[in-house]
C-alpha positions in Angstrom: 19.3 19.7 -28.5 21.7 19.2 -31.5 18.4 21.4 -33.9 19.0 23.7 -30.9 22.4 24.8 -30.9 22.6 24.3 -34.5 20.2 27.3 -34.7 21.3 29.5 -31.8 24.8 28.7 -31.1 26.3 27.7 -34.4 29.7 27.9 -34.5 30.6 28.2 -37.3 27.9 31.0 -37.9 29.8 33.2 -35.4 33.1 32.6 -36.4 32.1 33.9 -39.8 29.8 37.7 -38.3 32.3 37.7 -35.1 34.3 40.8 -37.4 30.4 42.8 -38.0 29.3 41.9 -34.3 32.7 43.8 -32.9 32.6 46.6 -34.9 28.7 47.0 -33.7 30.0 46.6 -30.4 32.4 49.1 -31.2 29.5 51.2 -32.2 27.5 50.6 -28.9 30.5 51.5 -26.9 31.0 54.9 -28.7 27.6 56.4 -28.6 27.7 54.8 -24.7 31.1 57.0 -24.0 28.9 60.2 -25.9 26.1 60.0 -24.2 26.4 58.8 -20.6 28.7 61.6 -19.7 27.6 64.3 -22.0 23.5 63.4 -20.0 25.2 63.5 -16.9 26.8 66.9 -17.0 23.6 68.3 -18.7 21.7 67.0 -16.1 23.6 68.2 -13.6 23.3 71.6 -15.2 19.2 71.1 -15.0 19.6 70.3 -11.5 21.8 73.1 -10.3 20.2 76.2 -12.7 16.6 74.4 -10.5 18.4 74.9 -7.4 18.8 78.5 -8.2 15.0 79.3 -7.3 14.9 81.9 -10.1 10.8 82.0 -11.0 10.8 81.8 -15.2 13.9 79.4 -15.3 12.5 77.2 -12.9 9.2 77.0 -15.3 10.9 76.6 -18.3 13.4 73.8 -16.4 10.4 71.9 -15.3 9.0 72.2 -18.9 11.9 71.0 -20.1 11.9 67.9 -17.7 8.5 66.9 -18.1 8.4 67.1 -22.1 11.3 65.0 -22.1 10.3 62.4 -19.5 6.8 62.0 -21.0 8.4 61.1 -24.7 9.2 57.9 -26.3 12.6 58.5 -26.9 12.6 56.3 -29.8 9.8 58.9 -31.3 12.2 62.0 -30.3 15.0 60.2 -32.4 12.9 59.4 -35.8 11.8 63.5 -35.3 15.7 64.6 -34.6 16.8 62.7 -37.9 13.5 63.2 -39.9 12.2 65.7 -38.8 15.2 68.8 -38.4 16.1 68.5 -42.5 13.0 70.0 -42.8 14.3 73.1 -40.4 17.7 73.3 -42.3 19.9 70.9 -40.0 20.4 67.6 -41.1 22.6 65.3 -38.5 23.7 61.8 -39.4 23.2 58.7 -37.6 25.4 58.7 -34.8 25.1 62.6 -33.8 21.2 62.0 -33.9 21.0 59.1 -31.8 23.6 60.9 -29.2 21.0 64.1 -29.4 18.2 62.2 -28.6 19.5 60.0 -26.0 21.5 62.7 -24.2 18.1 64.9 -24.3 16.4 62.4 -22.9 18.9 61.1 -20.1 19.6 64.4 -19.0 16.0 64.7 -17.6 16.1 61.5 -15.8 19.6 62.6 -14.5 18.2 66.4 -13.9 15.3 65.3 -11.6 17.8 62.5 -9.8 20.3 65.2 -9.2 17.5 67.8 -8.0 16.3 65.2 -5.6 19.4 65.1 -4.0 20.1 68.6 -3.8 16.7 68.9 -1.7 17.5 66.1 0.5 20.4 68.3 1.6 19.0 70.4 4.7 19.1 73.8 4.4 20.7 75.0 7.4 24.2 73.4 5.8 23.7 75.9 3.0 23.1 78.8 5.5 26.5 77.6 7.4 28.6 77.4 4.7 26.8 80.9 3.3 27.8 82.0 7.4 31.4 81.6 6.6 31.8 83.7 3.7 31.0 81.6 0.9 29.2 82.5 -1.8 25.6 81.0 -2.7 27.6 79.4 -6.1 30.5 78.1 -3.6 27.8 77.2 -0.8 26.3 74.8 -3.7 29.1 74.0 -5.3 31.2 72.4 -2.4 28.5 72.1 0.2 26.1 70.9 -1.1 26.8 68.9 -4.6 29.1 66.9 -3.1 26.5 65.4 -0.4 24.2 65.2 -2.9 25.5 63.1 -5.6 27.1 60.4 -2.7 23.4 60.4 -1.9 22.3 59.5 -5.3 24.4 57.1 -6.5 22.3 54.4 -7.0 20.0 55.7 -8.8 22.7 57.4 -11.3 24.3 54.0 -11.6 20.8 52.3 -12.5 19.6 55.0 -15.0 23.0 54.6 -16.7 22.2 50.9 -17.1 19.4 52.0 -18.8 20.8 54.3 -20.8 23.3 51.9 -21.9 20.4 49.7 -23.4 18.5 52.3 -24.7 21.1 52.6 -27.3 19.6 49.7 -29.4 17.2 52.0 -30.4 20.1 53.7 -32.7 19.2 50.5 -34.9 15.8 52.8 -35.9 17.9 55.2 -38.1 20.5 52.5 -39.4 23.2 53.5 -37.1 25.0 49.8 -37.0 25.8 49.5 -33.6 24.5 46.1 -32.2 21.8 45.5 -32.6 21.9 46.3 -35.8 24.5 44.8 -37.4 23.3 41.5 -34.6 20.5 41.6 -37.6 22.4 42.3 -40.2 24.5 39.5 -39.6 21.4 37.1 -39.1 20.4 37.7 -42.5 24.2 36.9 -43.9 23.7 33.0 -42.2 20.2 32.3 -41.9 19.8 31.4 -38.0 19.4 33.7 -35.2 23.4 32.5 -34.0 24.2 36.8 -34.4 21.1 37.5 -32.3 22.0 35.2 -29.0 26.0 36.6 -29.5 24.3 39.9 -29.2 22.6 39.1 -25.6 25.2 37.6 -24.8 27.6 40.7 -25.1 24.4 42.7 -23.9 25.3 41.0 -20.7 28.6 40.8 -20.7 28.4 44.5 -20.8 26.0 45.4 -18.2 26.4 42.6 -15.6 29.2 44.7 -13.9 26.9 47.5 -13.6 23.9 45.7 -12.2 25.6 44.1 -9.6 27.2 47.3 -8.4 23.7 48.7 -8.3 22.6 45.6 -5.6 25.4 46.6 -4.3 24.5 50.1 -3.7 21.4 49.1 -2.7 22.5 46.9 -0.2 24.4 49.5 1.6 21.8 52.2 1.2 19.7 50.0 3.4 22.4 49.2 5.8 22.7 53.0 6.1 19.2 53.4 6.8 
């Protein structure tokens, strides 16, 4: 026990990368305020501009969707910072790793949005259409509304895995982390950083997935 937590809970070890763990953490936090809201909102545009039925958009949305959906994001963030010198733009760590996990979010978020949408009968959109609104206002405060109540859940669980997809920053030595979780291994020579890192991992997204049973729960009650 004592070879135990001299290896994964070493005091003293944590005391000592506690300052490089928190500014990881501060990292992680950052690119999760970036990203969660900047893939909601352009998932939500995916959704709506679907909604609109209009022929080439819709092809080029669904393009859009299933490119994304279908690659590693981990490979679309090595080609974002590797790959777009080559085309003239050159972004740094932490606006690459927001690009490529708000590119891929937003597809997750676009087809949960759409989903909803759909669910929606139609006749509430020909009522609201009935009383004078517009097919923009019909959607926009008809139907939206009902639809993201009805997807909740599923928003609050693909965020959770947004939120741990940001490790994957780590690839292009952005030190959020994960990173600096490893970085800090190497400083005292037991995996101490590694098992804070989980731990704060946790800490972090605990909240969220018990709001999601929660959601869950009352999605089935509903039903």
């Amino acid at each position: 026990m004592d070879a135990f937590i001299d290896n994964f809970a070493n005091l003293d070890s944590l005391i000592e990368v506690w300052p490089l763990l928190l500014s990881g953490l501060e990292v992680t936090l950052l690119l999760c305020l970036v990203t969660v809201p900047a893939g909601v909102a352009l998932g939500l545009a995916v959704a709506v501009l679907h909604s609109l039925r209009i022929r080439y958009l819709t092809t080029l949305l669904i393009v859009y969707v299933d490119l994304l959906r279908s690659f590693p994001p981990l490979v679309l963030l090595i080609l974002i910072y590797y790959g777009l010198p080559f085309l003239g733009l050159e972004l740094s760590e932490l606006p690459a790793a927001a690009l490529a996990l708000v590119l891929n979010s937003s597809s997750y978020y676009g087809e949960i949005f759409r989903a909803g949408i759909e669910a929606i009968p139609k006749g509430q959109r020909e009522a609201a259409r009935s009383s004078g609104l517009s097919a923009l206002q019909a959607l926009v405060h008809v139907v939206l509304p009902q639809a993201v109540r009805a997807v909740v859940p599923p928003l609050t669980s693909n965020t959770l895995e947004l939120v741990k997809l940001t490790s994957i920053a780590s690839v292009v030595a952005l030190p959020e982390l994960l990173r600096t979780a490893r970085m800090a291994q190497d400083l005292v020579y037991n995996p101490t950083p590694l098992m804070a890192a989980a731990l704060i991992y946790f800490l972090l997204l605990w909240p969220l997935v018990r709001l999601i049973s929660k959601l869950d729960r009352r999605s089935m009650a509903g039903h």
